[in-house]
Residue frames as a rotation matrix with the C-alpha (Angstrom) as fourth column:
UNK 1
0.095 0.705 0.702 37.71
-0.963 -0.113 0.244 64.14
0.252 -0.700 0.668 -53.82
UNK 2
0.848 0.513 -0.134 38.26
-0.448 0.828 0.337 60.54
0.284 -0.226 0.932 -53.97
UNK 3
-0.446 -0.777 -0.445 42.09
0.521 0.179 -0.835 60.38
0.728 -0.604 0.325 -53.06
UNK 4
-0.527 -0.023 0.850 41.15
-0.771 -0.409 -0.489 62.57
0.359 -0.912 0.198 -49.80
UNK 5
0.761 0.634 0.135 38.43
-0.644 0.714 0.274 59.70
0.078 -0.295 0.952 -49.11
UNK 6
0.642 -0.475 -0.601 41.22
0.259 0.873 -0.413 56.97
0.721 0.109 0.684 -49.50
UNK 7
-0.200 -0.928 0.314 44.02
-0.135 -0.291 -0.947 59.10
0.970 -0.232 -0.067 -47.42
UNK 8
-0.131 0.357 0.925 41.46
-0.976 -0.208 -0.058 59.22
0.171 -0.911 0.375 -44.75
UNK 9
0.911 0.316 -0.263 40.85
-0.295 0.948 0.119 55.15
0.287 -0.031 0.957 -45.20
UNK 10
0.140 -0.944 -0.298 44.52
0.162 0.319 -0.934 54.69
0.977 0.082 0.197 -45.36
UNK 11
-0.410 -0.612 0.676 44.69
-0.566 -0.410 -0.715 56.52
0.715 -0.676 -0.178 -41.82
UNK 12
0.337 0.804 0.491 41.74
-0.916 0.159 0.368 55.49
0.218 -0.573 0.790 -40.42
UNK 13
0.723 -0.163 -0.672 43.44
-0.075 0.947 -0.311 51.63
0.687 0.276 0.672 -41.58
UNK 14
-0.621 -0.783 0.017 46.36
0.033 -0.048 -0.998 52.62
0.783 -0.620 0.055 -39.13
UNK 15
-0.534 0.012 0.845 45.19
-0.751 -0.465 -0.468 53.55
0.388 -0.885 0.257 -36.41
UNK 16
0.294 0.771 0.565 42.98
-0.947 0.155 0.280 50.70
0.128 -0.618 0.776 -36.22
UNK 17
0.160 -0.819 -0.551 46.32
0.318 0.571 -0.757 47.97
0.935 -0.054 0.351 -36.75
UNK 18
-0.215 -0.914 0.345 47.37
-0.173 -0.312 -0.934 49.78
0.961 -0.260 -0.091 -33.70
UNK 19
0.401 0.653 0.642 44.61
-0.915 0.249 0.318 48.65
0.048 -0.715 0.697 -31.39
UNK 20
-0.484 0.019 -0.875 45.20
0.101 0.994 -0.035 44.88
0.869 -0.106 -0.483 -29.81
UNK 21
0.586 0.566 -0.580 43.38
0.337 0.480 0.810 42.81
0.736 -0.670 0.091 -27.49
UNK 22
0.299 -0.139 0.944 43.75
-0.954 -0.069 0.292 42.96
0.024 -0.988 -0.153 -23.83
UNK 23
-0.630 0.025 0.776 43.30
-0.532 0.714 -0.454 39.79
-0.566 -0.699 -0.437 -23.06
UNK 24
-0.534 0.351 -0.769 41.85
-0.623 0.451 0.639 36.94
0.571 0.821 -0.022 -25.75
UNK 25
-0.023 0.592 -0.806 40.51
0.488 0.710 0.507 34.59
0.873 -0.381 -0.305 -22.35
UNK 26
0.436 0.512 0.740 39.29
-0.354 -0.659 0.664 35.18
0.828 -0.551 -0.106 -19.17
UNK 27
-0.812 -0.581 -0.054 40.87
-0.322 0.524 -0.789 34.01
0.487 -0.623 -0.612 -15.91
UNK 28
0.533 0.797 -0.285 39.08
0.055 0.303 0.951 31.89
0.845 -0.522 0.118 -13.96
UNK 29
-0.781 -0.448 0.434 39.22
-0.392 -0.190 -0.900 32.97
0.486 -0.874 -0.027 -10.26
UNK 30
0.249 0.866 -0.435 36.76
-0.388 0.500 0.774 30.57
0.888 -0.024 0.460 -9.05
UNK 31
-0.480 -0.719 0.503 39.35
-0.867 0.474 -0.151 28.63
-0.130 -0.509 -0.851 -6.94
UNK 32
0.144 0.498 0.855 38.97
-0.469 0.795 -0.384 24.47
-0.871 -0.346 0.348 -6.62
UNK 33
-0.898 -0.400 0.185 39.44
0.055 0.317 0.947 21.96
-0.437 0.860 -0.263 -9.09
UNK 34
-0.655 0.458 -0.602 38.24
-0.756 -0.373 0.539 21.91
0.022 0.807 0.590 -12.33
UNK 35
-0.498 0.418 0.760 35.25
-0.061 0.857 -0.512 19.56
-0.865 -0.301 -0.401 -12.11
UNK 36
-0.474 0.360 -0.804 33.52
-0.865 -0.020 0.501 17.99
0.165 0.933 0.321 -16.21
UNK 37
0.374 0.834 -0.404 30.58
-0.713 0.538 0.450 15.47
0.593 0.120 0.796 -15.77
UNK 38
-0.294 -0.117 -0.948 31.47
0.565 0.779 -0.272 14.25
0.771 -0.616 -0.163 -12.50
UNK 39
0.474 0.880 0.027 30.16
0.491 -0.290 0.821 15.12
0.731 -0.376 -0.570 -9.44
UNK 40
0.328 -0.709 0.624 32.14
-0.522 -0.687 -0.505 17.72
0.787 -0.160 -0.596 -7.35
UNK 41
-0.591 -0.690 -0.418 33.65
0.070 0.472 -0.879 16.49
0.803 -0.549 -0.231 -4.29
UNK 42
0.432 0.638 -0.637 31.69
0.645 0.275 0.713 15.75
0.630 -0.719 -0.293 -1.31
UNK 43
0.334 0.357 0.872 31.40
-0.310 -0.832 0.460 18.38
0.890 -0.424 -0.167 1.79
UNK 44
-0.970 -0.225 -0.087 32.84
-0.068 0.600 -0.797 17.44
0.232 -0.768 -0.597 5.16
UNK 45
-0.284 0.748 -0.599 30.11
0.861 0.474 0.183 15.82
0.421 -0.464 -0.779 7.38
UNK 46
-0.188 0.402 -0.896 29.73
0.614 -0.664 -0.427 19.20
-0.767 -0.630 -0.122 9.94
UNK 47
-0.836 0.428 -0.343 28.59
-0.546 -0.717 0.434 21.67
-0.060 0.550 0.833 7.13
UNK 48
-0.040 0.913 -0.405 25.45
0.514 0.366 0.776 18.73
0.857 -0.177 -0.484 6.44
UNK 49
-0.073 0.420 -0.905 25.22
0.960 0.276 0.051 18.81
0.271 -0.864 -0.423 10.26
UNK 50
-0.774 -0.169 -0.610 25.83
0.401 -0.877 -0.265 22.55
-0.490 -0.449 0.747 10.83
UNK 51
-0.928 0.319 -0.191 23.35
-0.366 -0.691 0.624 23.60
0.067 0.649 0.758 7.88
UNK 52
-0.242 0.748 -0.618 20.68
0.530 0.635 0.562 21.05
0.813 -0.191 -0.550 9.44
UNK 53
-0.371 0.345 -0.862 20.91
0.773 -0.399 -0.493 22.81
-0.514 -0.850 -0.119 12.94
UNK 54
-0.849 -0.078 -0.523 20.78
0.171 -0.976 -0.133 26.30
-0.500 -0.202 0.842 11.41
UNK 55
-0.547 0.827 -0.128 17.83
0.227 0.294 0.928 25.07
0.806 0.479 -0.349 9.07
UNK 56
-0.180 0.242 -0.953 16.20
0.770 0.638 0.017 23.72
0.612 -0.731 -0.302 12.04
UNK 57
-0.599 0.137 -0.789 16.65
0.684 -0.425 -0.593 26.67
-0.416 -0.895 0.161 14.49
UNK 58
-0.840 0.418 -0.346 15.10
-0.498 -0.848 0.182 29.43
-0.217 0.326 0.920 11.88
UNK 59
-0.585 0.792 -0.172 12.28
-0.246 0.029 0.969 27.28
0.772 0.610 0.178 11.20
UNK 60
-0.411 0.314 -0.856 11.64
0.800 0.573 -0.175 27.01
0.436 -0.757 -0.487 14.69
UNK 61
-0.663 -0.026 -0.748 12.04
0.292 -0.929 -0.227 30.63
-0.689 -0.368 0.624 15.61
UNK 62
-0.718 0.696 0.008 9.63
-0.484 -0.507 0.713 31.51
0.501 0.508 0.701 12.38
UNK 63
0.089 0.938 -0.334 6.44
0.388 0.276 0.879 29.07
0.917 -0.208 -0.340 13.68
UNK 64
-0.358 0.073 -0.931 7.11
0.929 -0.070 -0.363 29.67
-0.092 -0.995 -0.043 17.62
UNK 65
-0.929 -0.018 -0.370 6.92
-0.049 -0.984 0.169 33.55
-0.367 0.175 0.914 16.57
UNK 66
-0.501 0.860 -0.099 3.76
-0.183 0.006 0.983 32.84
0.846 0.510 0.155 13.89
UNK 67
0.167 0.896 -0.412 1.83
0.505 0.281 0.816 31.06
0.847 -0.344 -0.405 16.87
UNK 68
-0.177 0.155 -0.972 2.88
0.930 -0.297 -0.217 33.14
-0.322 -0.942 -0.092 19.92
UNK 69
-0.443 0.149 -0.884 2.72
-0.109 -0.988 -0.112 36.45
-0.890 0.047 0.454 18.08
UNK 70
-0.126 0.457 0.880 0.40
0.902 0.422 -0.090 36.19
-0.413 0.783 -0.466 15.21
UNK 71
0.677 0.447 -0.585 -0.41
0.362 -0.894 -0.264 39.75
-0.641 -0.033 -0.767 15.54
UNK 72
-0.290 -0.947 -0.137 3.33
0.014 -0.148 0.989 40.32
-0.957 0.285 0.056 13.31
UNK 73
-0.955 0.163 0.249 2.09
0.296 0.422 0.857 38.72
0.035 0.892 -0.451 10.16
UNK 74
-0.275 0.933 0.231 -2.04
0.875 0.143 0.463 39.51
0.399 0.329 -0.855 10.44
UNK 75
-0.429 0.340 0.837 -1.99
-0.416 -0.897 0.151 43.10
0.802 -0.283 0.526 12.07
UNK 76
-0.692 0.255 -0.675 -3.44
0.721 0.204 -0.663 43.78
-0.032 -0.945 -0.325 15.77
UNK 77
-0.353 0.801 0.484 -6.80
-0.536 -0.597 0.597 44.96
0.767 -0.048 0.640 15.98
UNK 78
-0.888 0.230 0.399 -9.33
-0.361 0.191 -0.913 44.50
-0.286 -0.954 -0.087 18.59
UNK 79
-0.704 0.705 0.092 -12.60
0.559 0.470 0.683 41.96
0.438 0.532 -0.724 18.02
UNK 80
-0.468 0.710 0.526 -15.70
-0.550 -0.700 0.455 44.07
0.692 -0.076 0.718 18.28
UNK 81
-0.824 0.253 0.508 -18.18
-0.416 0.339 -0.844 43.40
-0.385 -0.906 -0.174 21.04
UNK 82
-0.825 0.549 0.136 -20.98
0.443 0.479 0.758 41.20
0.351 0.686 -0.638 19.29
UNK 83
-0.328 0.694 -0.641 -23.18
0.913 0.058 -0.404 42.71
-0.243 -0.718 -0.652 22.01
UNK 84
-0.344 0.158 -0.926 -22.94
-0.243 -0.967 -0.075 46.89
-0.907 0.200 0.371 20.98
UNK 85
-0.970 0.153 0.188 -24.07
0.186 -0.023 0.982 45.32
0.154 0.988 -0.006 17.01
UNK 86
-0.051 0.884 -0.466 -27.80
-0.916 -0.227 -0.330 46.39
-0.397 0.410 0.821 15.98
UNK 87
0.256 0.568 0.783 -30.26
-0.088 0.820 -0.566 44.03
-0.963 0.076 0.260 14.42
UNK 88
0.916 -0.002 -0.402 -29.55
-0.383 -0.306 -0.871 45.89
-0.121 0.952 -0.281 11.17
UNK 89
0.068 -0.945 -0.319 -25.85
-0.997 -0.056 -0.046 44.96
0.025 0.321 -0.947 11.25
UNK 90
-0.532 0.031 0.846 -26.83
-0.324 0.915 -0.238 41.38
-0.782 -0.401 -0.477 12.30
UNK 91
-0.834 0.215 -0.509 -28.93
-0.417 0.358 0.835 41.32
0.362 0.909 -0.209 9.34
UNK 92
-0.767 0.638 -0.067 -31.96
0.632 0.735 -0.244 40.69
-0.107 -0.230 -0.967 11.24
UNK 93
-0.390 0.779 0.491 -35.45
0.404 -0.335 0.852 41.80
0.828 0.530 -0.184 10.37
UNK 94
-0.490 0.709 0.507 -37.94
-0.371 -0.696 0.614 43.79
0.788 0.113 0.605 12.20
UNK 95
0.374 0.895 -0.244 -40.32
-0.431 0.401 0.808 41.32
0.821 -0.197 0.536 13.24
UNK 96
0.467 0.036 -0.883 -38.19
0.541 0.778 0.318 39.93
0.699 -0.627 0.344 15.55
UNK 97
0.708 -0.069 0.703 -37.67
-0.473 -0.785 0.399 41.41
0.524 -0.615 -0.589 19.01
UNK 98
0.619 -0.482 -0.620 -34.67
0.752 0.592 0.290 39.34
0.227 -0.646 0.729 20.84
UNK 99
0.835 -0.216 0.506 -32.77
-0.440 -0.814 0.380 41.22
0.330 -0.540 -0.775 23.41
């Protein structure tokens, strides 16, 4: 019983010699240079200036939208007529008769 246990270790030991890595590192496909406690290289000037306009136009196009169409963002209902309320809904007593 214990040589069949070993024959099977012995095989099991092959087969697992016969495995190898793929690949021990990764590739970096990043692209650009390699940059280590320096700051990367500086952006041309028209990306600043291009990512300022496009900044600039969506935050222009979100408020103009918020204050001409509020109804987007807070729902569209109609305001009630203050006139059709009751005293009761007004929270006013009895005693007083105002028309």
């Amino acid at each position: 019983m214990l040589s069949s246990r070993g024959v099977q270790l012995v095989r099991s030991s092959k087969l697992l010699k016969n495995y190898q890595k793929i690949s021990c590192t990764s590739v970096r496909n990043s692209g650009g240079e390699w940059i280590y406690r320096r700051p990367p290289p500086r952006q041309p000037e028209i990306l600043y200036k291009l990512g300022e306009f496009v900044s600039a136009v969506s935050w222009w196009w979100i408020l103009w939208h918020l204050w001409t169409e509020p109804g987007h963002v807070i729902g569209e209902f109609h305001y009630p007529n203050p006139r059709l309320w009751t005293n009761e809904e007004l929270g006013i007593s009895g005693f007083c008769q105002c028309n």
